[in-house]
C-alpha positions as CSV (number, residue, x, y, z in Angstrom):
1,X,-65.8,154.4,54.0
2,X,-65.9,157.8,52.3
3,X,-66.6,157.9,48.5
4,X,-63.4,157.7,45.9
5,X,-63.2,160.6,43.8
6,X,-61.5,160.5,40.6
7,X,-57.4,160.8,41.0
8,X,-56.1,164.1,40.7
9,X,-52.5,165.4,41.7
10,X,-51.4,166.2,44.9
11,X,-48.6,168.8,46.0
12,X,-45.5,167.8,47.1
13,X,-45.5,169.2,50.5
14,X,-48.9,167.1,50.6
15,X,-47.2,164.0,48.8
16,X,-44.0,164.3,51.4
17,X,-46.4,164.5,54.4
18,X,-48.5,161.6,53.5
19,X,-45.6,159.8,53.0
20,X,-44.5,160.1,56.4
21,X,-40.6,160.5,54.5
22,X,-38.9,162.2,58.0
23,X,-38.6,158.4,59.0
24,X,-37.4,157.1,55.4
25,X,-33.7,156.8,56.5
26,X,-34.5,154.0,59.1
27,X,-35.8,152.0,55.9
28,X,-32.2,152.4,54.4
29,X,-30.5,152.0,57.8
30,X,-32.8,148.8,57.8
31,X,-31.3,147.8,54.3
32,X,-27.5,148.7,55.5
33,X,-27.1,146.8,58.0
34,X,-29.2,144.0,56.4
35,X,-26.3,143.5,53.9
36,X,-23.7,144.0,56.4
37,X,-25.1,141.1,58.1
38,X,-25.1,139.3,54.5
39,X,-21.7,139.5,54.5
40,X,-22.1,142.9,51.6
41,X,-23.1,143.7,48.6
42,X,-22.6,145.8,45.1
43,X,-23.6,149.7,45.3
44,X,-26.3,148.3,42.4
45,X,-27.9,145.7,44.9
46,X,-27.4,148.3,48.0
47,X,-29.2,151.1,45.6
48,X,-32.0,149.0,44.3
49,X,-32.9,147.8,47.6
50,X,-32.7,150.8,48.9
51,X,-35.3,152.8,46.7
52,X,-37.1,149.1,46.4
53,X,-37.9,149.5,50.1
54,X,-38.7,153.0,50.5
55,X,-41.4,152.9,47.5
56,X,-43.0,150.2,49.3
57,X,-42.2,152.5,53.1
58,X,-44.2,155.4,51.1
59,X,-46.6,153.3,49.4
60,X,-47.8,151.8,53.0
61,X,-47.7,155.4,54.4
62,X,-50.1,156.7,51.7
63,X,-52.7,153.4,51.8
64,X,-52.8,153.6,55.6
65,X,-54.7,157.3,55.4
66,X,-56.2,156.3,52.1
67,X,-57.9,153.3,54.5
68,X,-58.5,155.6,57.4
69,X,-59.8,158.7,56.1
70,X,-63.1,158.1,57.3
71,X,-61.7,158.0,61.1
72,X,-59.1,160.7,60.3
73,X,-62.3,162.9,59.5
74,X,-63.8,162.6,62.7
75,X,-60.2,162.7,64.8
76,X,-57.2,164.1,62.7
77,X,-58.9,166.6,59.9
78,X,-56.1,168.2,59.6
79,X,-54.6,165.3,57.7
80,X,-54.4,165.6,54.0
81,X,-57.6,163.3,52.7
82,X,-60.6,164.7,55.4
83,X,-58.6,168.3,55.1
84,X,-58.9,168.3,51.3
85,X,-55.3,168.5,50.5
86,X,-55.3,164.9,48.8
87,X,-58.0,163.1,46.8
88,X,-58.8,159.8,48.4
89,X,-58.8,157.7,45.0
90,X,-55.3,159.4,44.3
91,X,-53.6,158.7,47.6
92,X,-55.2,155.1,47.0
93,X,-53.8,154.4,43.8
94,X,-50.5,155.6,44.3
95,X,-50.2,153.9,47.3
96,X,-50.8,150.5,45.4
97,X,-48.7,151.7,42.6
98,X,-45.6,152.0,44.6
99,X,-46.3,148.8,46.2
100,X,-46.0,146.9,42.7
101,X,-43.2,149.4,41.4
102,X,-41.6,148.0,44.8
103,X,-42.0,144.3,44.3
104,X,-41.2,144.3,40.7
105,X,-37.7,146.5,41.2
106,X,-36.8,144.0,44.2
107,X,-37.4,140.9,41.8
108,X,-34.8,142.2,39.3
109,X,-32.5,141.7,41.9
110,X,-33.5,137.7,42.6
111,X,-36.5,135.7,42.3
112,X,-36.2,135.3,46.2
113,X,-36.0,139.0,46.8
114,X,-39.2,139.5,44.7
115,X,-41.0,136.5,46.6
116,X,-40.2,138.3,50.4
117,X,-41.0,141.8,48.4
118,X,-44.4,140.4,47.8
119,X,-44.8,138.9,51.1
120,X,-43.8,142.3,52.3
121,X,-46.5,144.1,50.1
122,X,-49.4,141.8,51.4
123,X,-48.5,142.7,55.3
124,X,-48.2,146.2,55.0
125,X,-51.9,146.1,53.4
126,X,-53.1,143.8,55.8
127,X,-51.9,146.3,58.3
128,X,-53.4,149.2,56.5
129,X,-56.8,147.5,56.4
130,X,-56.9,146.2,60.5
131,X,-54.1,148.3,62.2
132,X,-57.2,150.2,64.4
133,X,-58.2,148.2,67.3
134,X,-56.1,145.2,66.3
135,X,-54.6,143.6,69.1
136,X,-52.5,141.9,66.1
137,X,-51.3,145.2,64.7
138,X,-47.6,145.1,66.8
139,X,-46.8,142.2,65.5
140,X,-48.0,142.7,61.8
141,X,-45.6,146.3,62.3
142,X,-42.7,144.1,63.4
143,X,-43.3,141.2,60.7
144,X,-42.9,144.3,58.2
145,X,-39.8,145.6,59.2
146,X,-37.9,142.2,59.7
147,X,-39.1,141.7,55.8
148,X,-37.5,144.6,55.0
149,X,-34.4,142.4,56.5
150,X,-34.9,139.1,54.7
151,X,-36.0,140.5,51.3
152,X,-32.6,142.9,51.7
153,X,-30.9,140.0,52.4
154,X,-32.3,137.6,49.3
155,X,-30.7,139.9,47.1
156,X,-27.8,138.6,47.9
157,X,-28.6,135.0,48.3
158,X,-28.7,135.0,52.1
159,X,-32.1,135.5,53.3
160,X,-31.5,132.0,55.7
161,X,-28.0,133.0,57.1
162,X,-28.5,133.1,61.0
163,X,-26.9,136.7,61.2
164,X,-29.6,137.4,58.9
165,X,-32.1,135.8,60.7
166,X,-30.9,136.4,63.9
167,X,-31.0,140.4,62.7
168,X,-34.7,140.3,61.8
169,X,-35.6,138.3,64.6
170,X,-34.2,141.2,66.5
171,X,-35.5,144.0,64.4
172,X,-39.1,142.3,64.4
173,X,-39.5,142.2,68.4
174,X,-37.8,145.9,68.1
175,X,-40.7,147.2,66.2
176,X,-43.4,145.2,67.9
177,X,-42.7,146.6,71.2
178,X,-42.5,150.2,69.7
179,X,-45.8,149.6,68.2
180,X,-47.1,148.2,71.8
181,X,-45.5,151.3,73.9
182,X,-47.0,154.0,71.8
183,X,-51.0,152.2,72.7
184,X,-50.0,152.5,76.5
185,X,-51.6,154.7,78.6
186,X,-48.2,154.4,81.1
187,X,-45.0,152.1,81.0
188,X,-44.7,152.6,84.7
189,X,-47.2,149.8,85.1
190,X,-46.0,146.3,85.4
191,X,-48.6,145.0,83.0
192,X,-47.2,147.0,80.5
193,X,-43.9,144.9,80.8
194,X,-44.0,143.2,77.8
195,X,-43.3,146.5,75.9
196,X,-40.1,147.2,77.5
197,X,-39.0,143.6,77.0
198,X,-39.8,143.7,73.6
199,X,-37.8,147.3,72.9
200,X,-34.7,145.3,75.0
201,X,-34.6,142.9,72.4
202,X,-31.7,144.2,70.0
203,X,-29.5,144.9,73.4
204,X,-29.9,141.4,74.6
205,X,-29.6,139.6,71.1
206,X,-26.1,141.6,70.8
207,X,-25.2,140.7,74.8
208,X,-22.5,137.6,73.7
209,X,-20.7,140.3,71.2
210,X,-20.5,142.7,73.7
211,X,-16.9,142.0,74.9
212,X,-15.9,141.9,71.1
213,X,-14.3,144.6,69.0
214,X,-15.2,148.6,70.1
215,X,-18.2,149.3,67.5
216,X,-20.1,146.6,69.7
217,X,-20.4,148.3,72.9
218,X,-20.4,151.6,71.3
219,X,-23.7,150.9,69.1
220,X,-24.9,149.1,72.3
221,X,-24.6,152.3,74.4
222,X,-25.5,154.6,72.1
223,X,-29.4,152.2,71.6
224,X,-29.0,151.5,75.0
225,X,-29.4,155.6,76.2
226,X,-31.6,156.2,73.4
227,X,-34.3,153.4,75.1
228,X,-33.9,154.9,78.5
229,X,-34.8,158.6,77.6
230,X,-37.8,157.4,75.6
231,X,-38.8,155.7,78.0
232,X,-38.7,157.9,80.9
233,X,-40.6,160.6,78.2
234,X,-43.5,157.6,77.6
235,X,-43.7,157.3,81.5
236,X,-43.8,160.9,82.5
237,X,-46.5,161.3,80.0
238,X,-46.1,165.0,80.0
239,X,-47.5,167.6,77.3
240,X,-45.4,166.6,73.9
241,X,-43.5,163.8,75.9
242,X,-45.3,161.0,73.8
243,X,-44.6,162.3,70.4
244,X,-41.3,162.8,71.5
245,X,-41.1,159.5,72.6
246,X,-42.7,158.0,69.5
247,X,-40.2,160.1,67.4
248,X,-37.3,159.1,69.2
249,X,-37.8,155.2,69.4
250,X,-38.6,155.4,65.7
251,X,-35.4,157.4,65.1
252,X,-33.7,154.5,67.2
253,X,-34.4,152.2,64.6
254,X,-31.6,153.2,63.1
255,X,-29.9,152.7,66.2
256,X,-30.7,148.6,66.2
257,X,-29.6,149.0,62.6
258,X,-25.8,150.3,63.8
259,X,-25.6,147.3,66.6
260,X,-26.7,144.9,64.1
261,X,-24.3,146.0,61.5
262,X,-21.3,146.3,64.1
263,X,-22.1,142.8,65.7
264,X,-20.8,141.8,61.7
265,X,-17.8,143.8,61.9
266,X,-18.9,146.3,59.6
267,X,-18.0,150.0,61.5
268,X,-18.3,152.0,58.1
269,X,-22.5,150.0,57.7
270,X,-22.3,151.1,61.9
271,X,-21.3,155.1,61.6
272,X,-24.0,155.5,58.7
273,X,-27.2,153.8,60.3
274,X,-25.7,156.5,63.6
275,X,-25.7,159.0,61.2
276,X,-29.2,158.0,59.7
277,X,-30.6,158.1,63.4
278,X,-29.8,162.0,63.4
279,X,-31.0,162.5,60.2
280,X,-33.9,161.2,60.8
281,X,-34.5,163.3,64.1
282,X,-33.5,166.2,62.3
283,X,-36.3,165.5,59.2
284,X,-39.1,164.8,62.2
285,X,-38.6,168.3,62.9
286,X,-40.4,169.1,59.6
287,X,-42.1,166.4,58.2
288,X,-44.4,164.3,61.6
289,X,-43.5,160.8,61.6
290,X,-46.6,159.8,62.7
């Protein structure tokens, strides 16, 4: 592993790149309809969640090229550490520091929420440290954003409701199989199943609600379409098609977000996770989120 200079500052176009922030809004859609499914909460609990999860979301961007700069040098230079843009030692401190500012902002909110925050912290290191080549690394991914769920959730004393769980559950198979998809060399190939049964997850977790009230079926529809085009993109495999892909199924986060928040009858949590998704399509256009 490449030497650790002394910390210097970093630019902010070079801050908001390492921080990967174009996909940011699926950590608040994550956090919306994690309440919802809570049953709600105070705009205090909703706000300190909210920047409580994206410290740690940018903290975990900045220690995963902090741990692989030395394999960014040989195959992405252009990123900020092996291009010079950001000192190793600073990306690596402030990646920890936002970790802790994180953990410590979510325990204000309950001892629970701290707990799950710190549980939180360890994985996204862990993933950091042993994403490359880990045949573990989906599921570590997926165990991430279904904490993002529970320690949401704890805020509010319901970390062990079933909607909760059931939410996470959902969200963590989500994430796993969007992790597994984007290391496949074609989805048209039956041993590659398990991906697309994995990215099916959310849809078939909100199957019994489907006959219920309209937000239901419209949320389902609206995942459902987004999970076929990326898919088709990830099979055809053409020039761009897998960035694309990659882009659009970690938009779509936001889109499991908007059917879990409508399978609790909340259409207001619904329409802004759907309006997340488009944000966050819109802020890939400038910012990669990968």
């Amino acid at each position: 592993m490449g030497s650790l200079a002394a910390p210097r500052l970093i630019g902010w176009r070079t801050a908001v790149r390492l921080g990967r922030v174009s996909n940011l809004p699926t950590v608040w859609s994550n956090v919306i309809a994690a309440l919802a499914l809570a049953g709600g909460s105070s705009t205090r609990v909703l706000l300190v969640a909210g920047i409580s999860m994206s410290l740690l979301y940018i903290g975990g961007m900045y220690l995963n090229d902090a741990f692989d700069r030395d394999i960014d040098a040989r195959e992405r230079p252009t990123r900020p550490i092996p291009s010079g843009e950001a000192p190793a030692a600073t990306v690596l401190w402030a990646g920890f520091a936002m970790l802790a500012i994180g953990v410590a902002a979510l325990a204000t909110l309950s001892l629970a929420s701290g707990l799950v925050g710190l549980a939180l912290a360890a994985a996204i290191v862990v993933y950091d440290m042993h994403h490359k080549k880990n045949p573990l690394s989906p599921v570590l991914m997926g165990l991430c954003r279904a904490l993002v769920y529970v320690g949401s959730a704890a805020a509010v004393g319901a970390a062990l409701e079933p909607r909760v769980l059931i939410g996470a559950a959902a969200m963590f198979l989500f994430v796993a199989g969007l992790t597994l998809a984007a290391k496949q060399e074609s989805l048209a190939r039956v041993s590659n199943l398990p991906a697309l049964i994995l990215l099916a997850a959310p849809l078939v977790a909100a199957l019994p609600l489907i006959a219920s009230s309209w937000p239901v079926p419209f949320a389902f529809l609206l995942l459902a379409v987004a999970l076929v085009f990326a898919v088709l993109l990830l099979s055809r495999r053409g020039s761009g098609d897998v960035g694309r892909a990659i882009g659009l199924l970690i938009a779509s986060i936001a889109l499991t977000d908007a059917l879990a928040a409508a399978s609790a009858g909340a259409a207001t949590a619904m329409a802004v996770c759907i309006a997340l998704f488009g944000m966050t399509l819109i802020l890939q256009r400038y910012v990669p989120g990968t």
